[in-house]
Biotite code that builds the C-alpha atoms (Angstrom):
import biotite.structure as struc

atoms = struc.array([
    struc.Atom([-34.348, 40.404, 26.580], chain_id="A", res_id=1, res_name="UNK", atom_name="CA", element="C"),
    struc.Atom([-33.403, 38.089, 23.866], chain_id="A", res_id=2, res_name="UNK", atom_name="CA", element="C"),
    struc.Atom([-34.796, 38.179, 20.645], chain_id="A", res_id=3, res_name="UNK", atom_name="CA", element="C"),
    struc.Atom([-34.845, 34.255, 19.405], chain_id="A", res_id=4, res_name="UNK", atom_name="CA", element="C"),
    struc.Atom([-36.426, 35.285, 15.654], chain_id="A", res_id=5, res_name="UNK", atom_name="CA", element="C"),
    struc.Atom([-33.713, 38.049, 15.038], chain_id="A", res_id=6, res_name="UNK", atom_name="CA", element="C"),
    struc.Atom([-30.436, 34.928, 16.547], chain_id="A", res_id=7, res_name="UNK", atom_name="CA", element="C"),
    struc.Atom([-32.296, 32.216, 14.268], chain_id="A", res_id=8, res_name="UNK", atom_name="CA", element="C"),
    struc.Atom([-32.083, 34.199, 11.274], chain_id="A", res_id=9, res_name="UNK", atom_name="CA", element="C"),
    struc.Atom([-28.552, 34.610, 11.730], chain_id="A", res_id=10, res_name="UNK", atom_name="CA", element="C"),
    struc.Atom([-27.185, 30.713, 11.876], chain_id="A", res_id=11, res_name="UNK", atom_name="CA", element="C"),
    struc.Atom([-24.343, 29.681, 10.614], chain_id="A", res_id=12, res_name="UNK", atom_name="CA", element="C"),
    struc.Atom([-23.796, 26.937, 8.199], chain_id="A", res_id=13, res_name="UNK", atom_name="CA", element="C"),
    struc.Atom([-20.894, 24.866, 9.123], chain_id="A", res_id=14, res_name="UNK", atom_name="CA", element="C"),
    struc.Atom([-18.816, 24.435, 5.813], chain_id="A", res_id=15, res_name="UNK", atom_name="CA", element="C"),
    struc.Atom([-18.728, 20.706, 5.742], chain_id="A", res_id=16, res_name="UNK", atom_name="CA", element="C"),
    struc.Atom([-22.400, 21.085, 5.258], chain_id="A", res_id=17, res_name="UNK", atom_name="CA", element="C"),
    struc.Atom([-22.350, 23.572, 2.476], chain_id="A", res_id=18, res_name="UNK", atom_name="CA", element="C"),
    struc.Atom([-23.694, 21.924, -0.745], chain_id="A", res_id=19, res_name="UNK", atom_name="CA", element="C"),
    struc.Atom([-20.471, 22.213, -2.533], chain_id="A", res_id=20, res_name="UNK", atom_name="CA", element="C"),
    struc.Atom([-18.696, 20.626, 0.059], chain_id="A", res_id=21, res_name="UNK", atom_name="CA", element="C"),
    struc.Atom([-21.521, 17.754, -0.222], chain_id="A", res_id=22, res_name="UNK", atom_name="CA", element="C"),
    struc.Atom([-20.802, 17.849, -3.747], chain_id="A", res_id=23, res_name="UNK", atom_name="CA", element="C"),
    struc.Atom([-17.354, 17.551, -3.562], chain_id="A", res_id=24, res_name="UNK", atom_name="CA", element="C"),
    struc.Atom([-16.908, 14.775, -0.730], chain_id="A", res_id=25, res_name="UNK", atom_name="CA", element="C"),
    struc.Atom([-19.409, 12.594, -3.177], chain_id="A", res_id=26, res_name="UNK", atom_name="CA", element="C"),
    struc.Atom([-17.343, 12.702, -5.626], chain_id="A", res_id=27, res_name="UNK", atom_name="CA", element="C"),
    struc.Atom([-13.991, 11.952, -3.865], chain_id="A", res_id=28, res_name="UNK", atom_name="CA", element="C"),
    struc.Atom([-16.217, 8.505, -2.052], chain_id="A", res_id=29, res_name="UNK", atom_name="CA", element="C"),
    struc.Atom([-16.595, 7.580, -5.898], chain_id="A", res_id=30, res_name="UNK", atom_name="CA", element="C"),
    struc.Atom([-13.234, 8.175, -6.640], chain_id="A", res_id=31, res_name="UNK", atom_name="CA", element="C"),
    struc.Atom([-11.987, 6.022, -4.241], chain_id="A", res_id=32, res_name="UNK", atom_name="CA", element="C"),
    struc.Atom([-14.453, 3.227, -4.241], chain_id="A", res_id=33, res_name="UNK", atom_name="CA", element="C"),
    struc.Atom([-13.670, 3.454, -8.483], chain_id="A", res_id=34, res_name="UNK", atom_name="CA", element="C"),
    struc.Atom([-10.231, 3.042, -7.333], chain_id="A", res_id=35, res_name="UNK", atom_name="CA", element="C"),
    struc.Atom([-10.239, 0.178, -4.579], chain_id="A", res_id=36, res_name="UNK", atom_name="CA", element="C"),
    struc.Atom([-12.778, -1.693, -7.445], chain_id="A", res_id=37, res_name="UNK", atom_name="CA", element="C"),
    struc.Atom([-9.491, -1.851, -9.280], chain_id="A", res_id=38, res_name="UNK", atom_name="CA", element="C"),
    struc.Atom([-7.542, -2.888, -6.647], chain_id="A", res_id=39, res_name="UNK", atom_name="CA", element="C"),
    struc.Atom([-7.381, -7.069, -5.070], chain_id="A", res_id=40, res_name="UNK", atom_name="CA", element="C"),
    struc.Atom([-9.569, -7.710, -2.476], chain_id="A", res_id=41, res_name="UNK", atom_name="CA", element="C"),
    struc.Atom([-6.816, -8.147, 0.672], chain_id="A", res_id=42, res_name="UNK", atom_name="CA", element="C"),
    struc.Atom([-9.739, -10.475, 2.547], chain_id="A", res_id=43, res_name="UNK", atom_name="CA", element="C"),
    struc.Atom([-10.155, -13.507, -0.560], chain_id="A", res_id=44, res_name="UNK", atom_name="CA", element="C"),
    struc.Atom([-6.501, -14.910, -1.375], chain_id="A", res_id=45, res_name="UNK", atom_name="CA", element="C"),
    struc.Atom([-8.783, -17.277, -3.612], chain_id="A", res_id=46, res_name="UNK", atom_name="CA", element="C"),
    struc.Atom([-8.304, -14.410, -5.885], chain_id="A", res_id=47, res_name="UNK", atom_name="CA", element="C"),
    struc.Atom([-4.462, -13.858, -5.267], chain_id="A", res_id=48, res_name="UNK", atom_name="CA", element="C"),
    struc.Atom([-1.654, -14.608, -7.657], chain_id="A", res_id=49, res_name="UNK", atom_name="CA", element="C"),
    struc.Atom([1.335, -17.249, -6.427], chain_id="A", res_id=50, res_name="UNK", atom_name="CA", element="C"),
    struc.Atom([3.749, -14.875, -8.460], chain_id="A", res_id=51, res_name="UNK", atom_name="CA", element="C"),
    struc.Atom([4.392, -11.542, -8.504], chain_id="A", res_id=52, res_name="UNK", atom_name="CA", element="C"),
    struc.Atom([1.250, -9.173, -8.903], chain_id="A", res_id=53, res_name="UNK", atom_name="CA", element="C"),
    struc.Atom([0.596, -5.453, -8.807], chain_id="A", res_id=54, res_name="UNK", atom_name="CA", element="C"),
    struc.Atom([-2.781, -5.236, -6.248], chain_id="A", res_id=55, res_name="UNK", atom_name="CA", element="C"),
    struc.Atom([-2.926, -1.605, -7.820], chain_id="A", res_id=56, res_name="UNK", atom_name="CA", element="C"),
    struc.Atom([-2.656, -2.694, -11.289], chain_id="A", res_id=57, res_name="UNK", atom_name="CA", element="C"),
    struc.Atom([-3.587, -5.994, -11.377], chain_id="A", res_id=58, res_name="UNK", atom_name="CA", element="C"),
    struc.Atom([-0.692, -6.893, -13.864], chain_id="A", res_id=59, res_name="UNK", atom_name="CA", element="C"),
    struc.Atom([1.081, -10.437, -13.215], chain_id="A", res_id=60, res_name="UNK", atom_name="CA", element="C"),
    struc.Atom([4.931, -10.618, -12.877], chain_id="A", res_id=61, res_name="UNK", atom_name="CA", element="C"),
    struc.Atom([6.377, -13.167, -15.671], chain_id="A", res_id=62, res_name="UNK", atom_name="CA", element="C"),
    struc.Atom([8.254, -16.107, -13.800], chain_id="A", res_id=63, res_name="UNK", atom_name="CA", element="C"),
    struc.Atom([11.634, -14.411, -14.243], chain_id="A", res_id=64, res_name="UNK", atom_name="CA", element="C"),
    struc.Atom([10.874, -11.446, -12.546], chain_id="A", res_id=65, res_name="UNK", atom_name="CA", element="C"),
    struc.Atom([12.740, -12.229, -8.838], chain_id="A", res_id=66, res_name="UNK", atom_name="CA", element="C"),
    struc.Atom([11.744, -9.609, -6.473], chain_id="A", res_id=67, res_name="UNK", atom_name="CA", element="C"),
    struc.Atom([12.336, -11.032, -3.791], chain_id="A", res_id=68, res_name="UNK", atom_name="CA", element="C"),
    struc.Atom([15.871, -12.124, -4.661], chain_id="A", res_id=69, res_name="UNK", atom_name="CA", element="C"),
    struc.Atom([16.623, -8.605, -5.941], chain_id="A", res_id=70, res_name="UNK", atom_name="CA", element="C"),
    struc.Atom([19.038, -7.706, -3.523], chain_id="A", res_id=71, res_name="UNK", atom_name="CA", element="C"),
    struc.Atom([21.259, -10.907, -4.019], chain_id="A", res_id=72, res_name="UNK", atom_name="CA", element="C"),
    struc.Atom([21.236, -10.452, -6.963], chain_id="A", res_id=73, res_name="UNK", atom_name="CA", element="C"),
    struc.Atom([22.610, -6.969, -6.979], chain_id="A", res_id=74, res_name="UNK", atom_name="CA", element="C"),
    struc.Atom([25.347, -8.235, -4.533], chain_id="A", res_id=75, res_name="UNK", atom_name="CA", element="C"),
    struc.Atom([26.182, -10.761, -7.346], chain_id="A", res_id=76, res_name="UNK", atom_name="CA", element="C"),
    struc.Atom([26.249, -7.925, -9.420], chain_id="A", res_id=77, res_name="UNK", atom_name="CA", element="C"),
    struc.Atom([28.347, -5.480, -8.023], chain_id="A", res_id=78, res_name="UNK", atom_name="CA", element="C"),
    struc.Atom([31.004, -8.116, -6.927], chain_id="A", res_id=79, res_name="UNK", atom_name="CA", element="C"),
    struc.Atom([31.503, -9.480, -10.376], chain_id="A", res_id=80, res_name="UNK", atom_name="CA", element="C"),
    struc.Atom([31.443, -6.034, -11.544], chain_id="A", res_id=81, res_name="UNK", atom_name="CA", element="C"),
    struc.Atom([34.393, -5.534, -8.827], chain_id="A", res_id=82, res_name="UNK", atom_name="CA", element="C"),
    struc.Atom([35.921, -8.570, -9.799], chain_id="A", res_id=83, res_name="UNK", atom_name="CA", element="C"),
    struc.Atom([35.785, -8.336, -13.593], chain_id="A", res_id=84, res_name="UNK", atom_name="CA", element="C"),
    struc.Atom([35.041, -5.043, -14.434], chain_id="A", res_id=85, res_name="UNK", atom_name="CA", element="C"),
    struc.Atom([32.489, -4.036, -17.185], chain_id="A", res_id=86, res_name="UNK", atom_name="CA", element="C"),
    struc.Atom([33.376, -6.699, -19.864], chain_id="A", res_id=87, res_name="UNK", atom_name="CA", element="C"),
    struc.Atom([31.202, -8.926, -17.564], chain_id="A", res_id=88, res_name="UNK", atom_name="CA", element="C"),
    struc.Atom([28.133, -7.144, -18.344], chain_id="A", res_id=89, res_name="UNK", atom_name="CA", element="C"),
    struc.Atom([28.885, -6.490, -22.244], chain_id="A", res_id=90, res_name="UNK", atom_name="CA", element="C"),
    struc.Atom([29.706, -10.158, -22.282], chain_id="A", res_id=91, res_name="UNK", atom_name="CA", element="C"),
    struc.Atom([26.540, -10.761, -21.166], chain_id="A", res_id=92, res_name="UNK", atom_name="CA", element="C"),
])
């Protein structure tokens, strides 16, 4: 026959419910809710930038900065280097 009292006493805590485990996933929720407060809110574009911005950061791109032309403008780049050598960029 079983003996319930002598199995109970001998449980097993599962080690996402140990305390420091509790502990520890607490603080990792308030890292990362510390860290998205930092962060844009993807659902309001009332709050979005029309030029280049940083979600992580939240620091604003001046109007020269041209991301999105970056490639062309390394293609422009290259061939004038190419074509002109490297008094084209000490010229400039």
């Amino acid at each position: 026959m079983r003996n319930i009292k002598e199995e109970s006493a001998h449980i097993i805590t599962h080690a996402e419910k140990s305390s420091a485990r509790v502990k520890a996933d607490s603080a990792d929720r308030q890292n990362i809710q510390k860290k998205l407060d930092t962060c844009i809110d993807p659902m309001n574009p009332a709050e979005h930038s029309t030029g280049v911005f940083n979600i992580v950061s939240r620091r604003i791109g001046n109007e020269c900065v041209h991301v999105d032309d970056a490639l062309a403008i390394g293609m422009e780049q290259m061939i004038a280097l190419k074509t002109h050598g490297q008094k084209v960029f000490i010229a400039n």
